[in-house]
BABAMI-833177 format. One record per residue (C-alpha): x, z, y. Coordinates in steps of 0.1 Angstrom, whole numbers, padded with zeros to 4 digits, always signed. Layout:
BEGIN
XZY ...
//
This chain:
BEGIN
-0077-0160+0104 -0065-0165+0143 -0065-0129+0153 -0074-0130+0196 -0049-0124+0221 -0041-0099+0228 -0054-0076+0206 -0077-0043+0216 -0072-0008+0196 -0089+0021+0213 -0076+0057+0207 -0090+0086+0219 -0073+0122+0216 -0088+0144+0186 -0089+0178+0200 -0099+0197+0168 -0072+0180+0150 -0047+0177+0177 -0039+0141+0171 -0047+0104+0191 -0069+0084+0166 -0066+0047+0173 -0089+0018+0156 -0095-0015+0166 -0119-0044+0155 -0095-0071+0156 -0075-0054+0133 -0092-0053+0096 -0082-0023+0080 -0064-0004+0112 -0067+0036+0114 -0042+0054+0123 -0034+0087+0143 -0001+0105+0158 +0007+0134+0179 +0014+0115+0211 +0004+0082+0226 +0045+0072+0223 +0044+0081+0188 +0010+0061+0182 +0024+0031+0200 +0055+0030+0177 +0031+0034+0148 +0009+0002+0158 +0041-0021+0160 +0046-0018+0125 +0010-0017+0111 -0006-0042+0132 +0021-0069+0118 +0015-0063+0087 -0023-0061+0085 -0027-0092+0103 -0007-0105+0072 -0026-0092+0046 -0059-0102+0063 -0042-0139+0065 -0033-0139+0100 -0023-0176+0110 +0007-0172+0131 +0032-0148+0107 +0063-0158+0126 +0047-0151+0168 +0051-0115+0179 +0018-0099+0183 +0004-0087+0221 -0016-0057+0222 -0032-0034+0245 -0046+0004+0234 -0068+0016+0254 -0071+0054+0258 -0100+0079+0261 -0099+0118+0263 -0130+0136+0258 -0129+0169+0273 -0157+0198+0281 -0162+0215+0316 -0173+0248+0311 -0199+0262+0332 -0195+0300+0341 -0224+0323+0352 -0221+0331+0389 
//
C-alpha cells in the first residue's frame, strides 16, 4: 500500500463531548479525538505511523507528511425582537 502524500485527516470540534474528532480516508483504521488541536496533533504522530504499518504501508522507514484540516460547527441563535 503507497499511502498519498501528504496525507488528509479532517477534525472537527465535538461540542457535546468537548473533544476535536479527527478521521481520515487515507488512514485505514484512524479515529481518534483530544481536548485540543495541539493535543490531537501529538496524537496523529504516533498513530498515523503505526497504522500505515499495520495496513502495509510501503515506505516504513520515510517520515510521514500530513495536514488536518479543521472544522467547527457552531449555531447562531436567533432572538425575538
Amino acid at each position: 500500500m503507497k499511502a498519498p502524500i501528504p496525507l488528509v485527516v479532517s477534525a472537527f470540534w465535538d461540542g457535546e463531548a468537548q473533544v476535536w474528532v479527527a478521521t481520515s480516508d487515507d488512514v485505514p483504521g484512524l479515529a481518534t479525538e483530544a481536548d485540543s488541536v495541539e493535543a490531537l496533533v501529538a496524537k496523529l504522530k504516533v498513530m498515523i505511523p503505526d497504522l500505515l504499518d499495520a495496513n502495509g504501508y510501503e515506505n516504513a522507514d520515510e517520515d510521514v507528511p500530513f495536514t488536518v484540516k479543521t472544522e467547527v460547527r457552531a449555531v447562531a441563535p436567533r432572538h425575538a425582537a
